[in-house]
C-alpha positions as CSV (number, residue, x, y, z in Angstrom):
1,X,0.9,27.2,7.6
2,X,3.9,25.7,6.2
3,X,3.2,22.3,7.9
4,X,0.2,22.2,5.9
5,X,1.4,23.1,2.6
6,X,3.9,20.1,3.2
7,X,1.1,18.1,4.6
8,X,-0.8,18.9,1.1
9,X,2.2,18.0,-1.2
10,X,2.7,14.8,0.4
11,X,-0.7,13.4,0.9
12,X,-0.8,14.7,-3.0
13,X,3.0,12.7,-3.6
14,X,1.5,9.6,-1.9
15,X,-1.7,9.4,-3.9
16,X,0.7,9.3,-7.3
17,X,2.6,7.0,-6.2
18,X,0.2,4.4,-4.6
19,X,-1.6,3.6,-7.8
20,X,-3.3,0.5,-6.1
21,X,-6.7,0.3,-3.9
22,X,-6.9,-0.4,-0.4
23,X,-9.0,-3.5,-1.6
24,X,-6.3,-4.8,-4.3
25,X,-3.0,-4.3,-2.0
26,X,-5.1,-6.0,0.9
27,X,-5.8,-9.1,-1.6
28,X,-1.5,-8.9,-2.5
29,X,-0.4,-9.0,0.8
30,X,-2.7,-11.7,1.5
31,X,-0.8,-14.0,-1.4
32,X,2.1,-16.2,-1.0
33,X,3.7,-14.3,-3.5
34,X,3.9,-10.7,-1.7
35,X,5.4,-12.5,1.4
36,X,8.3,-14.1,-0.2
37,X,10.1,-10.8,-1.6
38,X,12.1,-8.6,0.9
39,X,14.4,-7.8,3.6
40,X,13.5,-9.3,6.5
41,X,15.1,-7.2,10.1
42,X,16.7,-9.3,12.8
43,X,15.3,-12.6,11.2
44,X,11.6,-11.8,11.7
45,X,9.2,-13.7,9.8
46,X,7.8,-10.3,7.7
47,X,9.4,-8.4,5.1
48,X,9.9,-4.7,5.7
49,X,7.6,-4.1,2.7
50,X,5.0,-6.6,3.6
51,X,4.9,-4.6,7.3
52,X,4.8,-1.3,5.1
53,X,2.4,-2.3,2.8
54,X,-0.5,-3.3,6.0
55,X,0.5,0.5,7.1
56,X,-0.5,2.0,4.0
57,X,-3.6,-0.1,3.7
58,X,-4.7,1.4,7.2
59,X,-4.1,5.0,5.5
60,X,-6.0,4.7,2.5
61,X,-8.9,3.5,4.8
62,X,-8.5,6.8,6.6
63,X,-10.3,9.9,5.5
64,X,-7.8,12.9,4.5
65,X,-8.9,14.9,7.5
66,X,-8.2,11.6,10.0
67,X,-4.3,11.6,9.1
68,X,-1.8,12.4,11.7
69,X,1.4,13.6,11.5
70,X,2.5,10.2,12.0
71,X,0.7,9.3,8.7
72,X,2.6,11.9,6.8
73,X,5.9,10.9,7.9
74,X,5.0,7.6,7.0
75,X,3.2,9.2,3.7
76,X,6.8,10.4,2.9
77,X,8.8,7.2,3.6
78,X,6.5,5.4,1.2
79,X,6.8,7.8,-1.5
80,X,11.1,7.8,-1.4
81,X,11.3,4.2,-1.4
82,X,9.1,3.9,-4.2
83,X,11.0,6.6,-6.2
84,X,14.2,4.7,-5.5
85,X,13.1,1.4,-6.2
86,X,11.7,2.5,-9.7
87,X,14.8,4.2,-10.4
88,X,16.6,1.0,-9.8
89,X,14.8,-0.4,-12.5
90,X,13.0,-3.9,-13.3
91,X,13.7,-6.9,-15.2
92,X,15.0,-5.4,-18.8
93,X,12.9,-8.4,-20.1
94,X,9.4,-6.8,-20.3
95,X,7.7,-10.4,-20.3
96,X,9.5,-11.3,-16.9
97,X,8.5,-8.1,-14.8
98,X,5.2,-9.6,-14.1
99,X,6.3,-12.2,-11.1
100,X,10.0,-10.1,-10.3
101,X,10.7,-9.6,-6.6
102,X,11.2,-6.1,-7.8
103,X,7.7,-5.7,-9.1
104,X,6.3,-7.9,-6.1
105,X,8.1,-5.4,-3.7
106,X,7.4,-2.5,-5.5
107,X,3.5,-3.7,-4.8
108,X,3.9,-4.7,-1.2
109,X,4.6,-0.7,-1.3
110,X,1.2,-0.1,-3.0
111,X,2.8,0.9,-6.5
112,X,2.3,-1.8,-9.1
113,X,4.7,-0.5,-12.1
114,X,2.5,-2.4,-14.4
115,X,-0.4,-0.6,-14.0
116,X,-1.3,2.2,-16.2
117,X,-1.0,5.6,-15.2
């Protein structure tokens, strides 16, 4: 029982915090853009993020009932990186947010901080 409760707040913690469509981070990740912000691991071609952000495109493709475990760990990891990053704070220059590597990251995570809530 408790799983499930967890399961619930989560799946509830990662729809607030991906606040972009599967269709719309599909089209980011695709841009020139969204590849260029990052860490990349042992010199591999493809940002952390970038990896991330094909992940949680496969999720929101998934019905709520097709999830696995996997996808709520995952769920979770997504929703703390996106937390930290925002409390790291962008660009104090409002007018340069738009093409930062911390907004650009942010959105390879599915979270565009420009978008209204």
């Amino acid at each position: 029982m408790a799983e499930t409760d967890d399961n619930e707040a989560t799946y509830k913690a990662f729809k607030e915090v991906v606040n972009m469509t599967a269709s719309t981070l599909e089209k980011h990740l695709k841009g020139e853009a969204s590849q260029s912000v990052g860490q990349k691991k042992d010199g591999a071609g493809e940002a952390t993020g970038h990896e991330e952000g094909r992940r949680i495109v496969e999720m929101l493709h998934r019905k709520k009932s097709e999830l696995s475990d996997e996808d709520y760990g995952h769920m979770r990891k997504v929703v703390g990186y996106v937390h930290r990053h925002l409390k790291q704070g962008g660009p104090k220059d409002k007018d340069a947010v738009e093409n930062s590597p911390w907004r650009l990251s942010l959105m390879n995570w599915g979270h565009d901080p420009m978008k209204e809530t």
